[in-house]
PyMOL Python script that loads the backbone (N, CA, C, O; Angstrom):
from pymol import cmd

cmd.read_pdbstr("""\
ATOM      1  N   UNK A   1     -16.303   9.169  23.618  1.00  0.00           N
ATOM      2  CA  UNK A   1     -15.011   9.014  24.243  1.00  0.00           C
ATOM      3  C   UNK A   1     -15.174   9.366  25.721  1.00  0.00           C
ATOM      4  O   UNK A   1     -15.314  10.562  25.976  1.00  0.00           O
ATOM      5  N   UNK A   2     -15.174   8.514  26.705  1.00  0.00           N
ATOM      6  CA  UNK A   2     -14.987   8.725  27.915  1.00  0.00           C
ATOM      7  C   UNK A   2     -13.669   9.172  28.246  1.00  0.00           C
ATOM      8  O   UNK A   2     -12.583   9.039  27.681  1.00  0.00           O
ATOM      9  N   UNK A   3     -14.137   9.894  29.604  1.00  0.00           N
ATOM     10  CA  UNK A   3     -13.037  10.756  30.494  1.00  0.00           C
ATOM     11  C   UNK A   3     -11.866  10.219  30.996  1.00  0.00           C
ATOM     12  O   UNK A   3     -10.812  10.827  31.184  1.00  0.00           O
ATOM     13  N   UNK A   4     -12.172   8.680  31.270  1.00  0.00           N
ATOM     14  CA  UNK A   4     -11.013   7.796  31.522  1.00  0.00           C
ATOM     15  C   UNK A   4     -10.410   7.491  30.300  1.00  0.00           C
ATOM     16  O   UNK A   4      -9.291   8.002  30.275  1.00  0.00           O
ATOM     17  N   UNK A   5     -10.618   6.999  29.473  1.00  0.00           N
ATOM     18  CA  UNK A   5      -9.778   7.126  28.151  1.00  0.00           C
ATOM     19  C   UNK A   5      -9.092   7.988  27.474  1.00  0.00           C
ATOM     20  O   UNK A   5      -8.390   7.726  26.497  1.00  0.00           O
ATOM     21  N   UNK A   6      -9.344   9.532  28.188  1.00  0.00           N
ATOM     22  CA  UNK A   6      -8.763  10.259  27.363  1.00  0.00           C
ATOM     23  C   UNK A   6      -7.716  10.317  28.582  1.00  0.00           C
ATOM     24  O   UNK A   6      -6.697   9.907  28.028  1.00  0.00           O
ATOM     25  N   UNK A   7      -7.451  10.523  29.603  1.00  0.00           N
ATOM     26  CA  UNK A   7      -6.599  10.347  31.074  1.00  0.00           C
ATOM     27  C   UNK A   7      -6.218   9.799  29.934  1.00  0.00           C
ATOM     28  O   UNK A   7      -5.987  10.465  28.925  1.00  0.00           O
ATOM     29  N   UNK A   8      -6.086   8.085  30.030  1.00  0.00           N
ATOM     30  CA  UNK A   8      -5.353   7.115  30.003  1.00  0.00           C
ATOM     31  C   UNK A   8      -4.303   7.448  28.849  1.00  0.00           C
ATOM     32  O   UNK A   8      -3.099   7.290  29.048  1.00  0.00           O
ATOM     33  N   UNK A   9      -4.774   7.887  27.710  1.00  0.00           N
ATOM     34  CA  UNK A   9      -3.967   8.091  26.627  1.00  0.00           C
ATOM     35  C   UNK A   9      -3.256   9.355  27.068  1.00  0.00           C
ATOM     36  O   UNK A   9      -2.028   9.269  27.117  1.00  0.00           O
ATOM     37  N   UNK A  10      -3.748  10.388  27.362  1.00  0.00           N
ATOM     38  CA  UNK A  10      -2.395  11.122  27.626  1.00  0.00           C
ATOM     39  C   UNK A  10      -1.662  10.478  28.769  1.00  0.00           C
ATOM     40  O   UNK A  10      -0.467  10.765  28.824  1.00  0.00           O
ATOM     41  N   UNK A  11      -2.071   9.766  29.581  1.00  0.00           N
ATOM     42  CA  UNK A  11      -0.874   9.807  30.176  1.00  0.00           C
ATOM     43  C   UNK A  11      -0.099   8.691  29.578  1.00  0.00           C
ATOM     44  O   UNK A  11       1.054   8.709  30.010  1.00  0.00           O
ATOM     45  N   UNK A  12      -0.285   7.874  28.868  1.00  0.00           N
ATOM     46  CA  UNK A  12       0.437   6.979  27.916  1.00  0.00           C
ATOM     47  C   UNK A  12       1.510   7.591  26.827  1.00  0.00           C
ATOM     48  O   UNK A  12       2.613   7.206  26.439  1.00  0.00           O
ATOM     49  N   UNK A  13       0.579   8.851  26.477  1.00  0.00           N
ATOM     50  CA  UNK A  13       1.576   9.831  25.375  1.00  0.00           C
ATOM     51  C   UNK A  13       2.812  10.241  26.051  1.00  0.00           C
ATOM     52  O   UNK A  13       3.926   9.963  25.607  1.00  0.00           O
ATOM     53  N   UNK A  14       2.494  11.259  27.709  1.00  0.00           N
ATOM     54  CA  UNK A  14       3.571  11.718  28.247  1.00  0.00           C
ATOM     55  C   UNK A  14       4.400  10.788  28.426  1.00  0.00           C
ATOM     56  O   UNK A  14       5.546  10.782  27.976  1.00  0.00           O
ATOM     57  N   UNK A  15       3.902   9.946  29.083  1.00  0.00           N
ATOM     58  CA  UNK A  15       4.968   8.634  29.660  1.00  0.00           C
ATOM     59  C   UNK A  15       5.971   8.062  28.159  1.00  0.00           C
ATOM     60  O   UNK A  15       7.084   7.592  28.398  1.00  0.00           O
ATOM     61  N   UNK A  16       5.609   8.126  27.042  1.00  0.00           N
ATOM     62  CA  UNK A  16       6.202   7.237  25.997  1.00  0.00           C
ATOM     63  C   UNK A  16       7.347   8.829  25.513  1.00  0.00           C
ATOM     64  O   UNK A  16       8.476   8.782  25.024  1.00  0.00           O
ATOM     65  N   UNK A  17       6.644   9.907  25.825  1.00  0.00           N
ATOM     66  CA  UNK A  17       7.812  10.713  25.150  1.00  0.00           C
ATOM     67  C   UNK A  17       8.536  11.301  26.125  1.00  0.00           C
ATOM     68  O   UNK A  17       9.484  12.002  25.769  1.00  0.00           O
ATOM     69  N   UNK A  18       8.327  11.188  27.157  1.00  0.00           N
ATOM     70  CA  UNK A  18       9.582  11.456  28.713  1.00  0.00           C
ATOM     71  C   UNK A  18      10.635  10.539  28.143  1.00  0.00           C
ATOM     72  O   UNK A  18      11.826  10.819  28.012  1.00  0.00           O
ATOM     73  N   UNK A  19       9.892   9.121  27.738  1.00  0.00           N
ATOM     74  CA  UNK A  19      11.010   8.179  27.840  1.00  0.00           C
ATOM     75  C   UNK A  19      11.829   8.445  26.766  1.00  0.00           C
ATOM     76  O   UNK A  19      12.985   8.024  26.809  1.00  0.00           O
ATOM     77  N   UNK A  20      11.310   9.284  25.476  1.00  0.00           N
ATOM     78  CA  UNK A  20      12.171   9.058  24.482  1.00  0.00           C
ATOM     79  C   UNK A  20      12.902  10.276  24.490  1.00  0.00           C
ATOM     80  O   UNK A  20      13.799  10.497  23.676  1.00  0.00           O
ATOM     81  N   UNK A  21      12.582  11.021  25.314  1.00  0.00           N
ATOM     82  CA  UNK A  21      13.260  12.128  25.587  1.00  0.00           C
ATOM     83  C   UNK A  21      14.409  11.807  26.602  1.00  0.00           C
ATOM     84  O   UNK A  21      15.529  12.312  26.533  1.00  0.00           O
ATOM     85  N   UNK A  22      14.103  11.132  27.316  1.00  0.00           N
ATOM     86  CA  UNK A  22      15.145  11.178  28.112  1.00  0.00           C
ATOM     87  C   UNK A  22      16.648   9.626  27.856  1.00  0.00           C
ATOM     88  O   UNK A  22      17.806   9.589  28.272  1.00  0.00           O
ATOM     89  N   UNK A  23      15.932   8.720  27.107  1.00  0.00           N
ATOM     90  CA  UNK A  23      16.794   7.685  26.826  1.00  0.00           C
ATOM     91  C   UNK A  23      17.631   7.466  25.597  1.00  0.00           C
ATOM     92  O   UNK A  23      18.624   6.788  25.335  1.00  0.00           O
ATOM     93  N   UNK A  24      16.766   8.390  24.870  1.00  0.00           N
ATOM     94  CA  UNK A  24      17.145   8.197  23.257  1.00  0.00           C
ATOM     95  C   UNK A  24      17.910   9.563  23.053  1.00  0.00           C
ATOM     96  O   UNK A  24      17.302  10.630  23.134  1.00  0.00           O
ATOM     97  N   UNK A  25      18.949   9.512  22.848  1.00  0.00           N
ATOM     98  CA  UNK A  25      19.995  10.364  22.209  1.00  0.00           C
ATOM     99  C   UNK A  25      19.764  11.026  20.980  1.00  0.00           C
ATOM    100  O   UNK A  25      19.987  10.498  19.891  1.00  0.00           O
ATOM    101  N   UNK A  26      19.320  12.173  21.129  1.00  0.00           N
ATOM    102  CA  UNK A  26      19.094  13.118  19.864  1.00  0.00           C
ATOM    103  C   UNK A  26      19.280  14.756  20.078  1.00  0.00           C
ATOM    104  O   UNK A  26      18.956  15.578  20.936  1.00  0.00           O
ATOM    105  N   UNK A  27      19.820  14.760  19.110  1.00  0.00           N
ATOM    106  CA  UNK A  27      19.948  16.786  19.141  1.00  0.00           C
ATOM    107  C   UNK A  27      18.754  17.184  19.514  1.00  0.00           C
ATOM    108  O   UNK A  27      17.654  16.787  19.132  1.00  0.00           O
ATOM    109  N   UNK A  28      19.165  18.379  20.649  1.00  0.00           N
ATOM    110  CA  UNK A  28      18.120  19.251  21.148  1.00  0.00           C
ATOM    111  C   UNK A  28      17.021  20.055  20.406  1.00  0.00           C
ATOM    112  O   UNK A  28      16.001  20.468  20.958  1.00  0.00           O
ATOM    113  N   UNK A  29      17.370  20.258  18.928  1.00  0.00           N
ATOM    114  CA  UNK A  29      16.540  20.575  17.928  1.00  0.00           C
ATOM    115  C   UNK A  29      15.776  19.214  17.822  1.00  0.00           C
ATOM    116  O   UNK A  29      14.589  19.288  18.137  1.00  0.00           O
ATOM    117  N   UNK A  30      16.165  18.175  17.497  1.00  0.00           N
ATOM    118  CA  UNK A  30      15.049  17.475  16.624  1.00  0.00           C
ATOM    119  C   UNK A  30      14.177  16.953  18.020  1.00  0.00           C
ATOM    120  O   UNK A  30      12.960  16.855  17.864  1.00  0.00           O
ATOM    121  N   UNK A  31      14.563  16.723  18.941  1.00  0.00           N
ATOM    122  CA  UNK A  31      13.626  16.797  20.406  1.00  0.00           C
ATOM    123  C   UNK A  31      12.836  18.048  20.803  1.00  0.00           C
ATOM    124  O   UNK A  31      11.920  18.097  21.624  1.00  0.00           O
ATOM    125  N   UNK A  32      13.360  19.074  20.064  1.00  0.00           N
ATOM    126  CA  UNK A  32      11.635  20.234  20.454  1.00  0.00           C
ATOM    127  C   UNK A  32      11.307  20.199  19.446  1.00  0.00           C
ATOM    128  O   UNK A  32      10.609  21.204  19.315  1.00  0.00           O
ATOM    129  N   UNK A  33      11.345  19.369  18.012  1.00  0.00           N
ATOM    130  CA  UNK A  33      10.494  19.491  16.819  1.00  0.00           C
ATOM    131  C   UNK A  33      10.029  18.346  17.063  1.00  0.00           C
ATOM    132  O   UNK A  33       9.143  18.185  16.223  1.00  0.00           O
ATOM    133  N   UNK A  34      10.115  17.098  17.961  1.00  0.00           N
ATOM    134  CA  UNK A  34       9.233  15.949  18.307  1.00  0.00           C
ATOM    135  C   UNK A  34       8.138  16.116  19.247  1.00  0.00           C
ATOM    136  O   UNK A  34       7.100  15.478  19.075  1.00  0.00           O
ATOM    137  N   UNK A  35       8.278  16.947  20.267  1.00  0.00           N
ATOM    138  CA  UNK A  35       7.616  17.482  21.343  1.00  0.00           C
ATOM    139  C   UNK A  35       6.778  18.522  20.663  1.00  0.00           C
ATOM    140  O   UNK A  35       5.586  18.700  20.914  1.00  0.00           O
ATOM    141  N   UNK A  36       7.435  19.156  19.839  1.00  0.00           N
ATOM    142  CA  UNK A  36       5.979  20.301  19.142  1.00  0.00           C
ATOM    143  C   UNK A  36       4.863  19.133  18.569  1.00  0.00           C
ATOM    144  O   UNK A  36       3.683  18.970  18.880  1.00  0.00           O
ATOM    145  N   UNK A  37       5.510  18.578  17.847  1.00  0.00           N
ATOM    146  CA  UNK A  37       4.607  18.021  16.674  1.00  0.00           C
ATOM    147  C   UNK A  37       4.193  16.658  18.003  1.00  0.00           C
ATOM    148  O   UNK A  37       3.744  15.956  17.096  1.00  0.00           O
ATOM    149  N   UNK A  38       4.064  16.111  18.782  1.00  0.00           N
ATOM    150  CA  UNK A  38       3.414  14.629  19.495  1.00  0.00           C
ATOM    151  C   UNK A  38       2.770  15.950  20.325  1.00  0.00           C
ATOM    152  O   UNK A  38       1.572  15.670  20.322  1.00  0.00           O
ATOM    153  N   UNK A  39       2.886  17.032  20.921  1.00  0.00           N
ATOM    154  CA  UNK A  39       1.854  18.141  21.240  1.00  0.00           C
ATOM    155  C   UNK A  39       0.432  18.573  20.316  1.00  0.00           C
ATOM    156  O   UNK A  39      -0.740  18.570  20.693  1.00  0.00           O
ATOM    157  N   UNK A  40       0.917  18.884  19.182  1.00  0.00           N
ATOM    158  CA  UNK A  40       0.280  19.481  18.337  1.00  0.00           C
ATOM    159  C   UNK A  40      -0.806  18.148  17.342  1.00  0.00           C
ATOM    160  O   UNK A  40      -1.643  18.295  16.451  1.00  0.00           O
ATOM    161  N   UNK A  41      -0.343  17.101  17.937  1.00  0.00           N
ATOM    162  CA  UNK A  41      -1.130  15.825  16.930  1.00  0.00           C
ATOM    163  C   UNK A  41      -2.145  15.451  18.455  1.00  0.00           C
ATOM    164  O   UNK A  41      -3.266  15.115  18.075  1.00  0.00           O
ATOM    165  N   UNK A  42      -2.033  15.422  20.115  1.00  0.00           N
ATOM    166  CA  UNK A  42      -2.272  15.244  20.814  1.00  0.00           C
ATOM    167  C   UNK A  42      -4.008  16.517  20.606  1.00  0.00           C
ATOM    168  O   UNK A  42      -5.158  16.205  20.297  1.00  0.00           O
ATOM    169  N   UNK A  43      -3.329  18.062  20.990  1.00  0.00           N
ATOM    170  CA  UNK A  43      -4.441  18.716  20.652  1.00  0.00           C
ATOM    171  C   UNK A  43      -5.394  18.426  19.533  1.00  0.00           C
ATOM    172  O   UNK A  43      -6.611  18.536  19.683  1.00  0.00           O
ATOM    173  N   UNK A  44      -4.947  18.130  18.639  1.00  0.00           N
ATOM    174  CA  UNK A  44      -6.045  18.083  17.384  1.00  0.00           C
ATOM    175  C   UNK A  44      -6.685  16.993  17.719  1.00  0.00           C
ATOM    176  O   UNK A  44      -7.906  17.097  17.835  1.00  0.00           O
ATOM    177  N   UNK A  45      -6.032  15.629  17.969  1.00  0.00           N
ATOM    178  CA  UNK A  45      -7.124  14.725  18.337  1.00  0.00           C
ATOM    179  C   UNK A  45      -8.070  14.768  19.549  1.00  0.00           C
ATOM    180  O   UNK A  45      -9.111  14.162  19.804  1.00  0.00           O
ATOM    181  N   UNK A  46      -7.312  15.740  20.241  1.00  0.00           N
ATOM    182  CA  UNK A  46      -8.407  16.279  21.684  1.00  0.00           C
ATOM    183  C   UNK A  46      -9.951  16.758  21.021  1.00  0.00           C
ATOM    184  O   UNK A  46     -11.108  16.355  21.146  1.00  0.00           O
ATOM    185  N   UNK A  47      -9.141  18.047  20.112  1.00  0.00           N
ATOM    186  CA  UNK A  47     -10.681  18.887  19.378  1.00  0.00           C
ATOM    187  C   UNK A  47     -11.176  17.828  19.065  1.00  0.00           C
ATOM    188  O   UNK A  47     -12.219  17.526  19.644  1.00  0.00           O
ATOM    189  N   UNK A  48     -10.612  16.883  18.040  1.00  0.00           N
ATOM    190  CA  UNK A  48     -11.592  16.326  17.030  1.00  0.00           C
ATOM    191  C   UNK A  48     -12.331  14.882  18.030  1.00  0.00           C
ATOM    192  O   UNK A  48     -13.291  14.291  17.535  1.00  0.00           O
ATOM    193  N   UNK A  49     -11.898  14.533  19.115  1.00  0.00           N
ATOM    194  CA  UNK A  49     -12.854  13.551  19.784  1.00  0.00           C
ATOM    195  C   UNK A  49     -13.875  14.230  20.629  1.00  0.00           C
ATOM    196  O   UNK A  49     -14.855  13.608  21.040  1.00  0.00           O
ATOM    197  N   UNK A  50     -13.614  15.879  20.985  1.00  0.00           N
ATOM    198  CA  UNK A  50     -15.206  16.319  21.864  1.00  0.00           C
ATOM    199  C   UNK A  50     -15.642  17.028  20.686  1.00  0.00           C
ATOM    200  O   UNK A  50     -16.573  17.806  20.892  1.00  0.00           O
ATOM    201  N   UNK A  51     -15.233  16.964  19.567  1.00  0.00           N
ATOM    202  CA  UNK A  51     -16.113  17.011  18.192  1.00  0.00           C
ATOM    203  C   UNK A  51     -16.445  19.101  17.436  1.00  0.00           C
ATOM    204  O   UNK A  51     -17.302  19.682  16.771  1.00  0.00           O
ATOM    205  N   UNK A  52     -14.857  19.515  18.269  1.00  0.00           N
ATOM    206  CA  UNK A  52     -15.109  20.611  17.900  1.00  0.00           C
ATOM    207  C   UNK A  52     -14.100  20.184  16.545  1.00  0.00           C
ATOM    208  O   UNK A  52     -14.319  21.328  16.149  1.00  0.00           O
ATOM    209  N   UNK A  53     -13.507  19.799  15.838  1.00  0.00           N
ATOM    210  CA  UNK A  53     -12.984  19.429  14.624  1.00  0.00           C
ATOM    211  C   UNK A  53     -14.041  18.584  14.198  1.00  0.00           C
ATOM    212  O   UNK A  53     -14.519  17.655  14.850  1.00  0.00           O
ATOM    213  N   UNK A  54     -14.528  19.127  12.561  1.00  0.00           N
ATOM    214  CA  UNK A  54     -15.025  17.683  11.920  1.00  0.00           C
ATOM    215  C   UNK A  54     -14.130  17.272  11.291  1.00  0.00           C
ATOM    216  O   UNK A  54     -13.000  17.703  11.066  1.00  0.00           O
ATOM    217  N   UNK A  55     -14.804  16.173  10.922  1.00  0.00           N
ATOM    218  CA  UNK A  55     -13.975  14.994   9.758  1.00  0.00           C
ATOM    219  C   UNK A  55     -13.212  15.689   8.690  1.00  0.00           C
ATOM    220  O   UNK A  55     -12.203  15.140   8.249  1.00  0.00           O
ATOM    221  N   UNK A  56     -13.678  17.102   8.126  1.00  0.00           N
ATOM    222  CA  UNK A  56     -12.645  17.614   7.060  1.00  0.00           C
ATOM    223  C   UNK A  56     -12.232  18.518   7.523  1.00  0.00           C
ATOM    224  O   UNK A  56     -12.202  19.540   6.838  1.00  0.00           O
ATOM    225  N   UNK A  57     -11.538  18.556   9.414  1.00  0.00           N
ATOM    226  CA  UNK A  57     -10.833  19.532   9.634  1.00  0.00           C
ATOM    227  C   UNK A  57     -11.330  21.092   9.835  1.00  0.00           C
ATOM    228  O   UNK A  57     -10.516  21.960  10.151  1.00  0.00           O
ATOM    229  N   UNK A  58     -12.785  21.396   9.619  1.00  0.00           N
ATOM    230  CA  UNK A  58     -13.383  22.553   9.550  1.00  0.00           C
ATOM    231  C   UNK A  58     -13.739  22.776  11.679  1.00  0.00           C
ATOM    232  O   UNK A  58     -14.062  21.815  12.376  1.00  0.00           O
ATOM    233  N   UNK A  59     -13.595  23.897  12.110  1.00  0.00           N
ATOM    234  CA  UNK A  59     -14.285  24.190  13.371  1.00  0.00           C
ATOM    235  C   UNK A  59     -15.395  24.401  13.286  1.00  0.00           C
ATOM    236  O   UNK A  59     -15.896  25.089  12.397  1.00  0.00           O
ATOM    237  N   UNK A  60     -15.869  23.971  13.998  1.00  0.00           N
ATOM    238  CA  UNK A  60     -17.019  24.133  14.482  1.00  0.00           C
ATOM    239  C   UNK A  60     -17.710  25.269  15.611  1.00  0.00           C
ATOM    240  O   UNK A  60     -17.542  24.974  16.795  1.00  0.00           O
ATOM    241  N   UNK A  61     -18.122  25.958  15.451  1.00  0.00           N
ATOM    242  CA  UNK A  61     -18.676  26.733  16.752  1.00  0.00           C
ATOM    243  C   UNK A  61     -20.244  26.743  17.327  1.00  0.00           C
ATOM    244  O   UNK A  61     -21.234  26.598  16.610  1.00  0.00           O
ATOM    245  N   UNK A  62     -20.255  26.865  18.198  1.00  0.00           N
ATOM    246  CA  UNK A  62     -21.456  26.663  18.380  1.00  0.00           C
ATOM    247  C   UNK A  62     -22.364  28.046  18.180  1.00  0.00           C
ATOM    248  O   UNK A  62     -22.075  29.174  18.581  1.00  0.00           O
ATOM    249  N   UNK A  63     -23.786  27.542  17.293  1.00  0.00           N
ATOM    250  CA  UNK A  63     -24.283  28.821  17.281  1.00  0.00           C
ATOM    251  C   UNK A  63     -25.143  29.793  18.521  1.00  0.00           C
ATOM    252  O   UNK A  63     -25.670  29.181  19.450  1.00  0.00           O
ATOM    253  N   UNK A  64     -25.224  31.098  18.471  1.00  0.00           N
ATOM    254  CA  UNK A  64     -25.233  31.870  19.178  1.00  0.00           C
ATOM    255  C   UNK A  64     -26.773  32.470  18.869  1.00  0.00           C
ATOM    256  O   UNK A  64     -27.214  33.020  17.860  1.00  0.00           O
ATOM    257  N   UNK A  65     -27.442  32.123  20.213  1.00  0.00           N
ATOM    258  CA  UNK A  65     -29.535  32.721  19.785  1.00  0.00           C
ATOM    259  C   UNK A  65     -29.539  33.918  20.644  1.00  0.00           C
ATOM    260  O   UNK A  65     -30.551  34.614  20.729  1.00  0.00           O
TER     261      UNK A  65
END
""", "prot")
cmd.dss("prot")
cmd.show_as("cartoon", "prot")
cmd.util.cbc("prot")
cmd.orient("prot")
């Protein structure tokens, strides 16, 4: 995964949920439980593309000599 691709998608993420934040009419609750969770799905796919998440969700650390 290149460095420009990952730019590009977040800024595609922010840009798509500014907009739905700001155009789409919804209680202030279910707009910080959309913003937690398009946050919280954003990080995990961060870990899991520089490959500190594997495939079944386990961390990874790097070992220590």
């Amino acid at each position: 995964m290149s460095l420009m691709s990952v730019v590009l998608v977040l800024i595609i993420v922010g840009v798509l949920l500014w907009l739905v934040n700001k155009y789409i009419p919804m209680d202030g609750k279910i707009k910080t439980i959309l913003n937690i969770v398009v946050v919280v799905a954003v990080v995990l796919w961060l870990l899991h593309g520089f490959g500190v998440l594997g495939r079944s969700g386990e961390i990874r650390l790097p070992r220590m000599r």
